[in-house]
FIVEX-247172 format. One record per atom (N, C-alpha, C): residue in one letter; atom name; x, y, z; residue number from 1. Coordinates in steps of 0.02 Angstrom, whole numbers, plus 50000, padded with zeros to 5 digits. Layout:
// FIVEX-247172
("a","CA",(X,Y,Z),NUM)
...
END
This chain:
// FIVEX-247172
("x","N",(52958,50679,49395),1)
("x","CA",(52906,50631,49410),1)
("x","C",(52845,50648,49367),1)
("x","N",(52822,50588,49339),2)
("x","CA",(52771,50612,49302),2)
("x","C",(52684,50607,49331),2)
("x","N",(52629,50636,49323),3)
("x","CA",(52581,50643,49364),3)
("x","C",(52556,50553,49361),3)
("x","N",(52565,50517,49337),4)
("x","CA",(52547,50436,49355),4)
("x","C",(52602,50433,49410),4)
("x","N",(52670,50444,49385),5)
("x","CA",(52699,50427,49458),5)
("x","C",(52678,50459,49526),5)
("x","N",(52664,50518,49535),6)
("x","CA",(52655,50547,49564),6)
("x","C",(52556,50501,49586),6)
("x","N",(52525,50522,49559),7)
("x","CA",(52479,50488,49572),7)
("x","C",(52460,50405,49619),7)
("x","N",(52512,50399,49567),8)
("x","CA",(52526,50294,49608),8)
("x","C",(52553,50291,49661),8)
("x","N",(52599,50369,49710),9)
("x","CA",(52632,50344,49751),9)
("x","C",(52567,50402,49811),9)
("x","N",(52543,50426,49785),10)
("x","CA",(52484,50446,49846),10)
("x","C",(52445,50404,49871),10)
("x","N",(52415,50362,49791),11)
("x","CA",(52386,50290,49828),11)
("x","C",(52401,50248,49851),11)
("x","N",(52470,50234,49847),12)
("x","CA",(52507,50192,49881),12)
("x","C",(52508,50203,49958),12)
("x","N",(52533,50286,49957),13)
("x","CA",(52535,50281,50027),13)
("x","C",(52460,50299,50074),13)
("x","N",(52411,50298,50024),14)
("x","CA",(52357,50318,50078),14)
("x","C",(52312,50262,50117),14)
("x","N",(52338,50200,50046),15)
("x","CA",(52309,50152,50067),15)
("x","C",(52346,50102,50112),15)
("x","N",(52416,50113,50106),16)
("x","CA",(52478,50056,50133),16)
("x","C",(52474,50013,50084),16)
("x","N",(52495,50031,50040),17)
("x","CA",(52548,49989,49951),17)
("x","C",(52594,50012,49985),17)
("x","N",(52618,49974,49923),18)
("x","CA",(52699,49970,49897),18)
("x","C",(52673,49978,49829),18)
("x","N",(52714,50069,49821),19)
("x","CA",(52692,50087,49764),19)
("x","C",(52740,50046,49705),19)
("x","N",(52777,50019,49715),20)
("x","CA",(52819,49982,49672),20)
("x","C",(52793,49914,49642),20)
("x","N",(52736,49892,49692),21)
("x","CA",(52710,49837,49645),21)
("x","C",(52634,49866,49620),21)
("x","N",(52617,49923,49615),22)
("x","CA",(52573,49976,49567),22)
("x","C",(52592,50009,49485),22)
("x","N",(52654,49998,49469),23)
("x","CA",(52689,50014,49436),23)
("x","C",(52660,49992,49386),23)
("x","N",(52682,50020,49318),24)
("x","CA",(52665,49972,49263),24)
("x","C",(52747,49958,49238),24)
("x","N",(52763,49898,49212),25)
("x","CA",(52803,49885,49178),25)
("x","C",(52842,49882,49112),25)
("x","N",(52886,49870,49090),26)
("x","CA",(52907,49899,49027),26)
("x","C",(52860,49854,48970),26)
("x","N",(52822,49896,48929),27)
("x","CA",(52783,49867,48878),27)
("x","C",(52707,49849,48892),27)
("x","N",(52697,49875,48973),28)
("x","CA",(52609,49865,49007),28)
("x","C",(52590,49915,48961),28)
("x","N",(52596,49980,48971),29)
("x","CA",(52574,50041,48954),29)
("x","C",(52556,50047,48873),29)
("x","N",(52591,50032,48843),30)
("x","CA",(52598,50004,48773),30)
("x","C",(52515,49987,48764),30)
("x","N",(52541,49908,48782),31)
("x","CA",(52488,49864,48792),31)
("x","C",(52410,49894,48815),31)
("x","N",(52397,49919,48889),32)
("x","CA",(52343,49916,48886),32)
("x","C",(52298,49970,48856),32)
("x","N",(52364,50043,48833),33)
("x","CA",(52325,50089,48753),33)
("x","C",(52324,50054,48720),33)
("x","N",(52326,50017,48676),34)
("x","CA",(52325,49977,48623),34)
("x","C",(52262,49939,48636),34)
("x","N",(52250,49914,48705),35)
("x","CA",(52183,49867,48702),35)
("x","C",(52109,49931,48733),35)
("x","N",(52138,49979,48757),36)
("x","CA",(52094,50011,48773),36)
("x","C",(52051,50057,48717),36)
("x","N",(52118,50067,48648),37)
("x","CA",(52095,50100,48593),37)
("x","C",(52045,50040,48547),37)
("x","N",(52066,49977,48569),38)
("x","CA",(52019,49924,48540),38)
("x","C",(51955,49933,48557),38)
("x","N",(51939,49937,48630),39)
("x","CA",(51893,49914,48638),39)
("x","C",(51834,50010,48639),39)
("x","N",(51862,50048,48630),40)
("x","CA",(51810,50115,48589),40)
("x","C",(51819,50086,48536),40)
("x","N",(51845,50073,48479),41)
("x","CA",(51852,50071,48420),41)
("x","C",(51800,50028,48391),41)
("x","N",(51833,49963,48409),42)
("x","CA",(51768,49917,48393),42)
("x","C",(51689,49907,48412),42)
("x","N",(51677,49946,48468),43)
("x","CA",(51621,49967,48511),43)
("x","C",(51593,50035,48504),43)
("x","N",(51629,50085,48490),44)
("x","CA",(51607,50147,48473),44)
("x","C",(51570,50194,48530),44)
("x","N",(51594,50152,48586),45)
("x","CA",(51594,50166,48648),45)
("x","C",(51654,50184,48691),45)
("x","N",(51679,50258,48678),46)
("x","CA",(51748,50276,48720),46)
("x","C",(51740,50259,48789),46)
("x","N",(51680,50233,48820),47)
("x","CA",(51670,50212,48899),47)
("x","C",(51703,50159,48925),47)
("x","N",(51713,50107,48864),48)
("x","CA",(51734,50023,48867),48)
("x","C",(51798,50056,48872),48)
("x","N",(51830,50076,48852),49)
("x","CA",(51896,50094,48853),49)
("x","C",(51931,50089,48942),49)
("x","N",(51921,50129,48981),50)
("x","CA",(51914,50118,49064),50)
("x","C",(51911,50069,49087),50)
("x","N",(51851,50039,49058),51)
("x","CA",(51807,49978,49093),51)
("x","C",(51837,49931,49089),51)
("x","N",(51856,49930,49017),52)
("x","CA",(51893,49854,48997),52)
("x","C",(52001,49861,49024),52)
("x","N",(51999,49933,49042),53)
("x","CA",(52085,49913,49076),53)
("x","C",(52064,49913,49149),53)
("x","N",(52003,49909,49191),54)
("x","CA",(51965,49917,49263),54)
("x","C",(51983,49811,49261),54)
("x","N",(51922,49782,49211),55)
("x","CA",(51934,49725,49223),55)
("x","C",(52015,49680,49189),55)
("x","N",(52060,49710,49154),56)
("x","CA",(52106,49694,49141),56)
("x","C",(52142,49694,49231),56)
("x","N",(52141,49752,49252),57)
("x","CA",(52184,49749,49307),57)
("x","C",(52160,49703,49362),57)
("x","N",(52092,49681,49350),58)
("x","CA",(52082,49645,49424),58)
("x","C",(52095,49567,49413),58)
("x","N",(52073,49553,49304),59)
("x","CA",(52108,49485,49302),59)
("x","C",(52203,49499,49292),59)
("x","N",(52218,49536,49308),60)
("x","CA",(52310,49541,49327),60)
("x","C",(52317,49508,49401),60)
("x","N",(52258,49563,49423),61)
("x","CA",(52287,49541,49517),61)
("x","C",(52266,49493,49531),61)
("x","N",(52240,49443,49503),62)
("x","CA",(52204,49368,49489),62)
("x","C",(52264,49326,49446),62)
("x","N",(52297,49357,49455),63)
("x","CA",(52367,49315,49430),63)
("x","C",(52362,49307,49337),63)
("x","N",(52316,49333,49300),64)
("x","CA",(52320,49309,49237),64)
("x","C",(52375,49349,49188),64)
("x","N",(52415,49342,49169),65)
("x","CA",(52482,49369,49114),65)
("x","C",(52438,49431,49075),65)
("x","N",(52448,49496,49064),66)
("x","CA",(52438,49544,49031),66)
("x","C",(52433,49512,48938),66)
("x","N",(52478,49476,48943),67)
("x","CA",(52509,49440,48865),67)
("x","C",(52439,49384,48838),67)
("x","N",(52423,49385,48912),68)
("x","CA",(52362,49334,48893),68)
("x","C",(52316,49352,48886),68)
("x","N",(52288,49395,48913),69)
("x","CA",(52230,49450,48906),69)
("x","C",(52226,49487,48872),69)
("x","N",(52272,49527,48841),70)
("x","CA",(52274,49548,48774),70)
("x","C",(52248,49523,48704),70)
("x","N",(52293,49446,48716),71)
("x","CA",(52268,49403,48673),71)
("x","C",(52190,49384,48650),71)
("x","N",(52168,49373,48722),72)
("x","CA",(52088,49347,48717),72)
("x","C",(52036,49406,48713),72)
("x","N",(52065,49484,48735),73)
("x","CA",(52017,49548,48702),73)
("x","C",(52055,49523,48617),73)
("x","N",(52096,49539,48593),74)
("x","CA",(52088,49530,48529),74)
("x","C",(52080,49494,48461),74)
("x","N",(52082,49438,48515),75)
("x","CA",(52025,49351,48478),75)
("x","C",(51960,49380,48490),75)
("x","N",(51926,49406,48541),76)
("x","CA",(51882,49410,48529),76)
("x","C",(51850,49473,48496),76)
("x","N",(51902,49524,48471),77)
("x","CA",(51886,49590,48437),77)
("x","C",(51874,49568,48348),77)
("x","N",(51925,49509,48355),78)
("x","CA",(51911,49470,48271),78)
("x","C",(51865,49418,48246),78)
("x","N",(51848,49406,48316),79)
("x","CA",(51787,49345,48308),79)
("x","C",(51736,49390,48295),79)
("x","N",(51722,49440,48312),80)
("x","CA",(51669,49506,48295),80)
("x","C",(51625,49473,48338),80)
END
């Protein structure tokens, strides 16, 4: 078990999850390093990095596609 797994299933159970829908999925993880290294990079602020996978996850649990949000941090990383 790795310490995220391990991690996700303490909060799971401290809060009453289902650590199984905490999970990340095949190609999340990928994904939100990739947008998290965007957003220090282009900002020069390693803080945004957190912040911006903090509000990624709450527009997830707001039903919006990871695929989509990705998209619109990196339309808007090229729009400058």
């Amino acid at each position: 078990m790795t310490w995220l797994d391990d991690i996700t299933a303490r909060i799971a159970a401290a809060h009453g999850l289902d650590a199984s829908n905490l999970g990340l999925v095949d190609g999340d993880a990928e994904t939100l390093l990739d947008l998290a290294g965007i957003a220090a990079r282009s900002t020069g602020e390693r803080t945004n990095a957190p912040l911006l996978c903090h509000v990624l996850g709450r527009a997830r649990a707001l039903g919006v596609p990871l695929d989509d949000l990705a998209s619109t941090v990196r339309a808007a990383v090229d729009a400058g």
